[in-house]
N, C-alpha and C positions, 0 to 999 in steps of 0.2 A: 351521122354526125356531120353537122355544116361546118364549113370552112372556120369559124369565130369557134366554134367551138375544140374542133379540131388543135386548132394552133393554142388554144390554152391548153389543152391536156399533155400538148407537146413539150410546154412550157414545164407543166410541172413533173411530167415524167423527167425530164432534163436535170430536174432540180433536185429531184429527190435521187437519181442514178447520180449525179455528181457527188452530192451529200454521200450514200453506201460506198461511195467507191476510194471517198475520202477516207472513210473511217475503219475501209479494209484493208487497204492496198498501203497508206500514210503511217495511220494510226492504230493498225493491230486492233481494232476493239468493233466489230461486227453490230450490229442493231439489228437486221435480219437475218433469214437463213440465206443462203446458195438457192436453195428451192424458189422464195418470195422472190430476190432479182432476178431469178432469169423470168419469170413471171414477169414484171415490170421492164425488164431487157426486148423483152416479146413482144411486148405491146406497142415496145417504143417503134421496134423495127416495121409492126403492121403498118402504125398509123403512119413513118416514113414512105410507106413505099406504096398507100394509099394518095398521098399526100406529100409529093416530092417536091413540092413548094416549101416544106418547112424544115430538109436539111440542112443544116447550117456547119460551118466549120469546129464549135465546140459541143458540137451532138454527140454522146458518147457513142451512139452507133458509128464513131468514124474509126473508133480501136480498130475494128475489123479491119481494118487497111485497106486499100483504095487504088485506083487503076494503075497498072504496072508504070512508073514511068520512064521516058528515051535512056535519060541522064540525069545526071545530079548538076546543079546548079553552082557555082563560087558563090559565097555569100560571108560578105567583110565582116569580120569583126569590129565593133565600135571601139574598143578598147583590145589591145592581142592579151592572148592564150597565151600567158611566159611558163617558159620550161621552170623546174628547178635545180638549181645548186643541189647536187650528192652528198654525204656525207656519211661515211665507209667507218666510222670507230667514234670512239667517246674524245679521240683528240682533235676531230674535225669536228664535233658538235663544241667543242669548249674553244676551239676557234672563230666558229662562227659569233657565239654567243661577245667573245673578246671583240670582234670586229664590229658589233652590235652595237655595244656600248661605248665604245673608243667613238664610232660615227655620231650616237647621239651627244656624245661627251658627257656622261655619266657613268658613276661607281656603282649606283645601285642594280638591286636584281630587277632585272625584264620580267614582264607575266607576257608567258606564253600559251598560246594554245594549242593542244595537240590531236591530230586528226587520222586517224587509219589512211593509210594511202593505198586504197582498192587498183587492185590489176584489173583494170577496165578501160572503158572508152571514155577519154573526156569527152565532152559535147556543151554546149553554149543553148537554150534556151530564152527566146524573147517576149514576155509578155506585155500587152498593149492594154489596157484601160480591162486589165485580171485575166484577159485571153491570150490566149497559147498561137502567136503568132508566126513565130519562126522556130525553126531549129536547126542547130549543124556542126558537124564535126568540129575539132580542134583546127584539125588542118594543117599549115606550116606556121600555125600562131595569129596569122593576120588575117587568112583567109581561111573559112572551112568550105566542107561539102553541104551542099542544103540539102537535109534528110526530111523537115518538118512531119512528113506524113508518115513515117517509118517511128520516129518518135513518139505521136500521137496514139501508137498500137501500146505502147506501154501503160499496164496502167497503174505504176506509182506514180506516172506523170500524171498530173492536174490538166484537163482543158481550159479549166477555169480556176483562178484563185480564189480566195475570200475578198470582200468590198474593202477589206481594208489595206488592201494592196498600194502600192503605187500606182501614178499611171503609167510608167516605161520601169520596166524591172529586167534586166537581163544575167541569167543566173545561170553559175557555172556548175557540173555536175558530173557524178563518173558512172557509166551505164557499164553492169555487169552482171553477172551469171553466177545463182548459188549454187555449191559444188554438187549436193543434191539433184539439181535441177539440170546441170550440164551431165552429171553421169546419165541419166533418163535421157535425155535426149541424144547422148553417143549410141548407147542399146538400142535404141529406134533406128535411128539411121543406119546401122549396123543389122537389123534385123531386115530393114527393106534393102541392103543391098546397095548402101550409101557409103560415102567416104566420113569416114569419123574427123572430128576436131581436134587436134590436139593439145587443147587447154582452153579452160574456160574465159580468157579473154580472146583467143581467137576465135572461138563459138560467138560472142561477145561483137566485134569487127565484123564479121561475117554478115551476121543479123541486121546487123543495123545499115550494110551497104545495099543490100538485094534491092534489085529496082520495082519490088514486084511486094509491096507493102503488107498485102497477105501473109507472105509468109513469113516478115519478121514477125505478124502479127500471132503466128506459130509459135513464137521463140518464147522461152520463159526469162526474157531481160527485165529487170529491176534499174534503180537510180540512187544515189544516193548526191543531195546539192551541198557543194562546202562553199560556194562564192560567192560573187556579184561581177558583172563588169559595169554598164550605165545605171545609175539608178536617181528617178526623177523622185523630191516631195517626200525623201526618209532620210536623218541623218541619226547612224547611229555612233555611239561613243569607241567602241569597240568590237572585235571579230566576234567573239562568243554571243554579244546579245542580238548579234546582225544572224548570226545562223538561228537563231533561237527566234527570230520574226521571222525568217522564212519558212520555218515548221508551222508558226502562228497563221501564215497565208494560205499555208495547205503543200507545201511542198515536203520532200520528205528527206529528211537530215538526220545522219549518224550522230545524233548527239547522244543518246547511250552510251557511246564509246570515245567520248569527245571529251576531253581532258584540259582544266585552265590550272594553268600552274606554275608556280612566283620558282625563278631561277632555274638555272642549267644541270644541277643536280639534282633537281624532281622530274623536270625533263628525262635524264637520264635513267632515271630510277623506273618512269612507265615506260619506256622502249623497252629494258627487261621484262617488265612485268607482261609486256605486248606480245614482246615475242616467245613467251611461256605460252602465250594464248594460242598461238598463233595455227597450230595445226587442228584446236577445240573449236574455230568459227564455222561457220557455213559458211563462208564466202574466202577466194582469197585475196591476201594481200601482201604488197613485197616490201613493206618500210611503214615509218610513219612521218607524215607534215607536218613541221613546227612552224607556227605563227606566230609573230609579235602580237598579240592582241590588241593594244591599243592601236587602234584608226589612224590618228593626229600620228603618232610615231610613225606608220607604216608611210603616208605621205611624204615625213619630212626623210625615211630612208630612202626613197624612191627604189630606181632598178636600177641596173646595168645593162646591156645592149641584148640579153633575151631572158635574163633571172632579177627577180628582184632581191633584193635587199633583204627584205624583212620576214622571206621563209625560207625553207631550206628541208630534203628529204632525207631522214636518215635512212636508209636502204636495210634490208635484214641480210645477212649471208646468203649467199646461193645456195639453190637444195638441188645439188649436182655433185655427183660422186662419177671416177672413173672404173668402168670393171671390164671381163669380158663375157661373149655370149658364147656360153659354152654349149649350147643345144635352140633348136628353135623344133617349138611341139606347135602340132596341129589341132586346133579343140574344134570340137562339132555342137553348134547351136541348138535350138528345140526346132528352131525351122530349116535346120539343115544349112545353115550357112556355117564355112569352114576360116574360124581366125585365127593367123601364127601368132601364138607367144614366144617370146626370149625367153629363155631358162639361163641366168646369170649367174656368172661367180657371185656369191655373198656380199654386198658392198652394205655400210651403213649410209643414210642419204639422211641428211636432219635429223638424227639421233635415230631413225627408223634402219633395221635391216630388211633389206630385199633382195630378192632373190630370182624376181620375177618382172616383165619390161611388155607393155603392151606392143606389139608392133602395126596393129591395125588392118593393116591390107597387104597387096602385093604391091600396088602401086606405093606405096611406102616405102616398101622395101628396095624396091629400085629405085625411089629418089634420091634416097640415102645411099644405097651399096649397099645392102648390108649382108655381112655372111657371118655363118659359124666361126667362132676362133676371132673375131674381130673386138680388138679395144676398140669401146664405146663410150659414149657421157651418157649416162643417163639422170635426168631430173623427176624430183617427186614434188607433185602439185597436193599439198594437202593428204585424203585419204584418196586421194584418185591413184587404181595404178600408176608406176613409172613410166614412162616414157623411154625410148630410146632419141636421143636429139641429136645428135651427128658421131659418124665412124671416125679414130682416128687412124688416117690411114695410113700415113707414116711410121707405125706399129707394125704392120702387115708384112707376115713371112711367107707367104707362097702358101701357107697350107690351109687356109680359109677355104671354105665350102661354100657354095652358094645355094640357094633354097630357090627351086622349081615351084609354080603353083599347080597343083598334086593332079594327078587325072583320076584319082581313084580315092574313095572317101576313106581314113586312116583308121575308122571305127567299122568298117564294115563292108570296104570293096568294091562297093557301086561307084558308077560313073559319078564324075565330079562335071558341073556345067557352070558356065560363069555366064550370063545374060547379057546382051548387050548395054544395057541401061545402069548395070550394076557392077561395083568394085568387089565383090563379096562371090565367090564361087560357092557351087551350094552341091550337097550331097541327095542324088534323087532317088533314095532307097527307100522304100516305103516303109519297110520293115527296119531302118537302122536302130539299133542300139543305144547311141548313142543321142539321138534326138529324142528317146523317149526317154532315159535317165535324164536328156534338162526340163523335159515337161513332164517331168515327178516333181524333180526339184522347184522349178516356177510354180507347179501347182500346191507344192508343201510350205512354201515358202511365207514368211509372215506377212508380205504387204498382198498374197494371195488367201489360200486358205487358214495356214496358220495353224500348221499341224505339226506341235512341238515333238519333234525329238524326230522327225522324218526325216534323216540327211546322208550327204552320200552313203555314208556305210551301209545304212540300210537298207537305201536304194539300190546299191552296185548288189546287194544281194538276192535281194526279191526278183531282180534281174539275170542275176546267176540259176539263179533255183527254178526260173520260169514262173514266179506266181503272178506277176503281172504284165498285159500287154496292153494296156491303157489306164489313163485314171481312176477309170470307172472299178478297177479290180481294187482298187485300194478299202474300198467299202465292202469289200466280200471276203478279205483274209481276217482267218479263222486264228485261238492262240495255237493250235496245233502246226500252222503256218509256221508264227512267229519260234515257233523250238527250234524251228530245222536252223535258225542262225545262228551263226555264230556267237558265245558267250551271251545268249537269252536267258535271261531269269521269268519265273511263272510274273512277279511285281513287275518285273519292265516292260514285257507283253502285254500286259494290264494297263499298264500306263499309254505304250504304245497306241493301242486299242481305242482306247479309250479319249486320246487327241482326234483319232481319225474321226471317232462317232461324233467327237463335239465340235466339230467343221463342218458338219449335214447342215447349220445355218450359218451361213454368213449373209454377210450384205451382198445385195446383188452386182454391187458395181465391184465387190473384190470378186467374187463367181467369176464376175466375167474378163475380169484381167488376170485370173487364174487359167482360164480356158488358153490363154496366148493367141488368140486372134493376130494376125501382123496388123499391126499401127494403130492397136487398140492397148495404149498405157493405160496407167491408173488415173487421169485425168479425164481421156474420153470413157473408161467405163463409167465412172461417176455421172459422166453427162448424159450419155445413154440410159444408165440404170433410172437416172431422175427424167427423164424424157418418156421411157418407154413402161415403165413399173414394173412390170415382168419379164420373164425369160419368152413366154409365150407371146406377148406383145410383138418384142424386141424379133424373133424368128420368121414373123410376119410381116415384116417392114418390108418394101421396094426400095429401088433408089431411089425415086423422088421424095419418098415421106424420108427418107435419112440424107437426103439432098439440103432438103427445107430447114433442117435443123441446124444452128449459129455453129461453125468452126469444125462441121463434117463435108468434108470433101470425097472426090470421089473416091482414094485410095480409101477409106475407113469405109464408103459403103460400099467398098467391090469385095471388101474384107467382112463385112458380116455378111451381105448376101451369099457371097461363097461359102463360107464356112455353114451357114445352118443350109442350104442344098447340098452339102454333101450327106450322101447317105451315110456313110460313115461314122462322119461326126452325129447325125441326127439318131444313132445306134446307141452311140456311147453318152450322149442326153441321157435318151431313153431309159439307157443303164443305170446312170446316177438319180434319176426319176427314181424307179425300183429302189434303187438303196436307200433311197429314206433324205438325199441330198434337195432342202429346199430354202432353194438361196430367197433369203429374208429383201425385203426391200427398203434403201433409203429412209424412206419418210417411218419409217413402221422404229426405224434406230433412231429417230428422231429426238425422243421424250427417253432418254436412257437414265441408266442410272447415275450419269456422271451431265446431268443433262444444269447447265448456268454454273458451271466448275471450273475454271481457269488454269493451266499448268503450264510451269516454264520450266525448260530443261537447261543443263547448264552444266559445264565441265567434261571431262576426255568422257563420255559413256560405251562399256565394254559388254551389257547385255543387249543391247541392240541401238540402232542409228536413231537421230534427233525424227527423221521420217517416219520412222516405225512405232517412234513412241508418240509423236503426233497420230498417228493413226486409229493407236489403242484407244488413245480421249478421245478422237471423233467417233468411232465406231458406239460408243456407249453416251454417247451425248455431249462431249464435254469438247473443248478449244484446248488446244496449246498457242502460246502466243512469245516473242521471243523477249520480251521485257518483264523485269520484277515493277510491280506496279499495286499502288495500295486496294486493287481487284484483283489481284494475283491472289487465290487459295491455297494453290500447293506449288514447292519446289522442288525438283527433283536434280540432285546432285552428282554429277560422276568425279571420278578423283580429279584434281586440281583443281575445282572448282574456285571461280574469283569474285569480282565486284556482287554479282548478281546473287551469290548466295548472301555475302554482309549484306545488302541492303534487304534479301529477305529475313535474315535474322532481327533488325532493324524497325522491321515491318511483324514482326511477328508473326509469318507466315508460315504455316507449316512445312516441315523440311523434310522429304524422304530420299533415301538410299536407292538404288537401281532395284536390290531387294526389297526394300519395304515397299516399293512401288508398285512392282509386281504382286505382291501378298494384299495390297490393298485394292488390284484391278480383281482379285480374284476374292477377296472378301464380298467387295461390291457386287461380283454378279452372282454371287450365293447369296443376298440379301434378297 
C-alpha cells in the first residue's frame, strides 16, 4: 500500500471508528459487533505504526493513552467553573425560587431545569473547528489542571464532533465511575495486592490525575456534559434545547434523566421522586441542579462572587449513620489474599440496615486508628458495601483493642506474607480451605459458570465431607454424594445436578473468568476469548503474541502464561476436559436466540444485578441498553419501578417481571 493510498484508508478507518464509537459509547445503539471493531481497531493500529506519518491528535488509536507525562499543566479557564449555592430542605429551595423572581421582578412561575448532580469530577472540554483540543480539571474555578490526554482515553468523549458543531465550543461536564464498574475494579486491585478506593468518585479523581495516560486509559470513567462556557456561531433560547444540541454534536448528556419544569413545587415534587431513585441507579449521585432555563434570564441574574444566581443544588441527606465495631473478621480470598471486615452494631444507613463495614487494608486501618469497641461513622455509597469514614475518638474508654496484621492465615494456619509491592498480606497454603471455598463460589457464580443453586451452604459442605478438592470434582459428584447433605431431597439433587451438567457449555470468555486467573476480569476474558478462540489457542500463547494484543500488559500475560505452565492447573484442565466441560466460543453465541432483541432493566432488582441480567441477553444474542426507546422490545421491571416503565407502557413494549423474565430466558432456550 503507497503512501496516497495508505492515508485514505486512514481516513476512513477514522471515520467509520468515530462513527461506532459514537453510537456505542453516546448513544447506546451498536451497528456492529465488538468482534467487527476490534477488527477495524486493528487495522487502524497496523497501518499507524506502518505509517506513523498519519498519527494525528483525533486518531481514535490515541484512547490507549500516551507517554507518561513530567506534570500537569495550569490551563485558564475562559469563562470560571462557579461553585453552587446548597440548598438542605424544601424551605431553601422556595427561598431560592422567592429570590429568583423578587430579582427578575416578576409573580409568575420560572421554568426550571432539573439535572442529577453526579458525584464526579467536573472537567471543562475545548473543542476547536469539532476537535478535542483541550481538557482540564475544575480547578480552583479559574484555573484547572490540563489532563487533555488522560481525557482523550475516555470513550464517551468525542475526538471529534459532528460538522454541525461550532467553531469554539467549550463544554462543561462531570466524569464518573458506574457503581458496577468501580466495584470490579476494587476486586482487582484487591486481588493484585493494591490499595482499594474508597468511593467511586475518588476512584474517579484518581484516574484522571495519573501522569501515565495508559492507565487512566485502564479505568472504566464515563461523562456526562450539562454546560457551556465560550461558545462561538450558536445561540440558543434556553438551557434544555442548548443540552439537547450538544447530544446532537455527539457529546453525551443525561437528558433521560433531565427534567423541564414550570414552578417550585414540581421542582420539588422530582427531588422526591429522585431521591426514591436514588439507590436503583448505576451511578451515584448526592443532590440535584436546578436551572433557570431560560438563557436571556440566567444573563440578566448574573452571579455573585463564586455562585451564580440562577442555579442552585439541592443536596440529598447524608448516608452516614453512627454505630460501633463490635468485632473485626478476617476473610481469605480465592488467591489468598487476607481482608479485615467490621462486623457492626446494627445501624440503619439510607433506610438500609447494615451490619457490615468494609475496612480495606491495614494501611487503613492505621490511617484511621481504628480498633474494636470503637464509635465509628460509617457511610453507604449505594449498593457498595459501607465503609468505615473516621473513628470518633472522644468516645473511647480504654477498652478498645487494636487489630495486628495476622502472621498466621485465620482459615488454615499457614504463614501469612505481605510482599513488598503489596497492601494485601496473602495466605501461602496450598492446601487452604478457605481459598478453595471462594474458587467454588467464583466458579458457581452467575457472571462465571452459572451453576444455580451452588452457594455457600453447599459449598461449606462438599467441603466438610471431603468431596471436593478442585473445580474439576464438581463434575464427578454422584446423587449418592448429594444425600450425604444436609436436608437433600432425591428433586433437589436433581436439580442440583443437573445445573452443574448444564454449565459443561458456556462461552469461553465466562470459562475463563471462572478459572480466576489474577487480573483477568470479565472484560479481559471477553478480549482474550475473541482474540484467541479456544482454550487450546489461548494455552499456547507467549508473551509476545499476548504483548501485541490492544490493552494486555505485562501483569495479564505473566498471568495466563503462568497459570497454563503450572502442571497443576494443566491437571485440573485436563480433568474438566474429561468431564464433558467445553467452553463454547464468542462468535459461535453470536446468532442466539435472543440475537436483534433489545432489553432495559429498570427499578430495585432482587433476583440478580442490572450486570448479570445484561449478561444473560448477551450470552444468547440479544443487548440490554439503559433507555426505553421506540427499539426497545422488552422491559424488565423490579419493584419501584419509574419513568422508564410509563414510557414503556406508552410505547407498548412488552413488560416482564424479574419472574417472567427468567421463565422467558428459559422458554427461549428450550425453543
Amino acid at each position: 500500500m503507497n503512501q496516497q493510498q495508505a492515508a485514505r484508508r486512514h481516513s476512513e478507518l477514522c471515520s467509520q471508528l468515530h462513527h461506532h464509537n459514537h453510537l456505542y459509547h453516546v448513544l447506546d445503539r451498536p451497528e456492529i459487533s465488538d468482534a467487527e471493531y476490534d477488527r477495524l481497531f486493528r487495522e487502524l493500529l497496523k497501518l499507524e505504526q506502518e505509517h506513523p506519518e498519519l498519527v494525528s491528535p483525533e486518531s481514535p488509536s490515541r484512547r490507549v493513552g500516551a507517554a507518561p507525562l513530567d506534570k500537569f499543566s495550569p490551563l485558564r479557564h475562559s469563562l470560571p467553573m462557579l461553585s453552587l449555592e446548597n440548598a438542605f430542605d424544601d424551605a431553601d429551595m422556595r427561598d431560592f425560587d422567592q429570590r429568583t423572581r423578587r430579582f427578575l421582578a416578576t409573580s409568575d412561575e420560572i421554568d426550571y431545569v432539573c439535572e442529577m448532580k453526579m458525584d464526579g469530577v467536573a472537567v471543562e472540554l475545548v473543542f476547536r473547528d469539532g476537535l478535542l483540543q483541550d481538557g482540564s480539571t475544575r480547578g480552583d474555578g479559574t484555573t484547572g489542571e490540563k489532563i487533555t490526554e488522560n481525557l482523550k482515553t475516555i470513550p464517551s468523549i468525542p475526538l471529534r464532533l459532528s460538522a454541525t458543531c461550532p467553531p469554539l465550543l467549550e463544554v462543561r461536564g462531570e466524569v464518573y465511575m458506574d457503581l458496577n464498574d468501580f466495584q470490579q475494579l476494587n476486586r482487582s486491585r484487591e486481588e493484585e495486592g493494591l490499595a482499594t478506593f474508597a468511593n467511586p468518585r475518588n476512584a474517579t479523581a484518581g484516574s484522571l490525575r495519573q501522569l501515565d495516560s495508559k492507565i487512566t486509559a485502564q479505568r472504566p470513567l464515563r461523562i456526562f456534559c450539562y454546560g457551556v462556557g465560550l461558545i462561538e456561531g450558536e445561540r440558543s433560547s434556553c438551557h434544555f434545547k442548548l443540552l439537547e444540541r450538544l447530544q446532537d454534536w455527539g457529546l453525551r448528556v443525561n437528558l433521560e434523566n433531565t427534567r423541564k419544569l414550570r414552578g417550585i413545587e414540581q421542582v420539588l415534587a422530582w427531588y422526591r421522586e429522585l431521591l426514591e431513585q436514588r439507590d436503583q441507579l448505576p451511578y451515584e449521585i448526592d443532590g440535584m441542579v436546578v436551572k433557570v432555563n431560560d438563557l436571556d434570564l440566567q444573563r440578566e441574574l448574573g452571579e455573585k462572587s463564586r455562585t451564580p444566581r440562577w442555579a442552585i443544588a439541592y443536596k440529598f441527606p447524608p448516608r452516614q449513620a453512627i454505630t460501633v465495631i463490635e468485632d473485626i473478621q478476617l476473610q481469605v480470598g480465592r488467591t489468598g489474599a487476607i481482608t479485615p471486615v467490621a462486623l457492626l452494631r446494627p445501624v440503619e444507613v439510607s433506610g438500609v440496615t447494615v451490619s457490615r463495614a468494609s475496612l480495606h487494608n491495614w494501611d487503613e486501618i492505621e490511617r484511621l486508628d481504628i480498633r474494636i469497641g470503637d464509635q465509628v461513622v460509617v457511610e453507604r455509597a449505594g449498593d457498595v458495601i459501607p465503609d468505615v469514614v473516621r473513628v470518633i475518638e472522644d468516645k473511647r474508654s480504654g477498652a478498645e483493642r487494636s487489630v495486628p496484621m495476622p502472621a498466621n492465615c485465620p482459615a488454615c494456619g499457614s504463614p501469612v506474607v505481605r510482599l513488598a509491592d503489596e497492601v494485601v498480606p496473602r495466605c501461602q497454603g496450598l492446601s487452604c480451605p478457605a481459598q478453595l471455598k471462594e474458587s467454588l463460589k467464583h466458579f458457581a457464580s452467575r457472571a462465571a459458570m452459572d451453576i444455580d443453586g451452588l452457594g455457600d451452604r453447599y459449598i461449606d459442605q462438599l467441603l466438610k465431607l471431603g468431596k471436593v478438592t478442585s473445580v474439576a470434582d464438581l463434575y464427578t459428584l454422584k446423587k449418592e454424594d448429594l444425600f450425604e447433605f444436609e436436608r437433600m431431597g432425591d428433586k433437589l439433587a436433581e436439580k442440583l445436578l443437573a445445573a452443574i451438567d448444564g454449565s459443561k457449555q458456556r462461552p469461553l470468555s465466562r470459562f475463563l473468568a471462572a478459572l480466576g486467573l489474577r487480573h483477568i476480569g470479565q472484560h479481559m476474558a471477553k478480549l482474550l476469548a475473541k482474540q484467541f478462540g479456544s482454550l487450546e489457542n489461548l494455552a499456547k500463547a507467549g508473551h509476545e503474541e499476548l504483548l501485541a494484543i490492544h490493552e494486555v500488559g505485562p501483569q495479564v500475560a505473566d498471568s495466563v502464561v503462568n497459570f497454563f505452565s503450572s502442571p497443576r492447573n494443566r491437571e485440573i484442565l485436563d480433568q474438566l476436559r474429561q468431564a464433558g466441560v467445553k467452553p463454547d466460543t464468542e462468535q459461535r453465541r453470536a446468532g442466539g436466540p435472543l440475537s436483534g432483541k433489545t432489553f432495559v432493566f429498570t427499578g430495585a432488582l432482587s433476583r440478580f444485578s442490572r450486570k448479570e441480567a445484561q449478561e444473560m441477553v448477551e450470552q444468547r444474542g440479544g443487548r440490554a441498553t439503559g433507555s426505553v426507546s421506540k427499539k426497545t422490545d422488552y422491559l424488565v421491571a423490579g419493584d419501584e419501578a419509574g419513568s422508564k416503565l410509563d414510557k414503556a407502557k406508552q410505547l407498548g413494549i412488552a413488560i416482564f417481571t424479574e419472574d417472567e423474565f427468567l421463565d422467558f430466558l428459559e422458554r427461549t432456550d428450550g425453543s
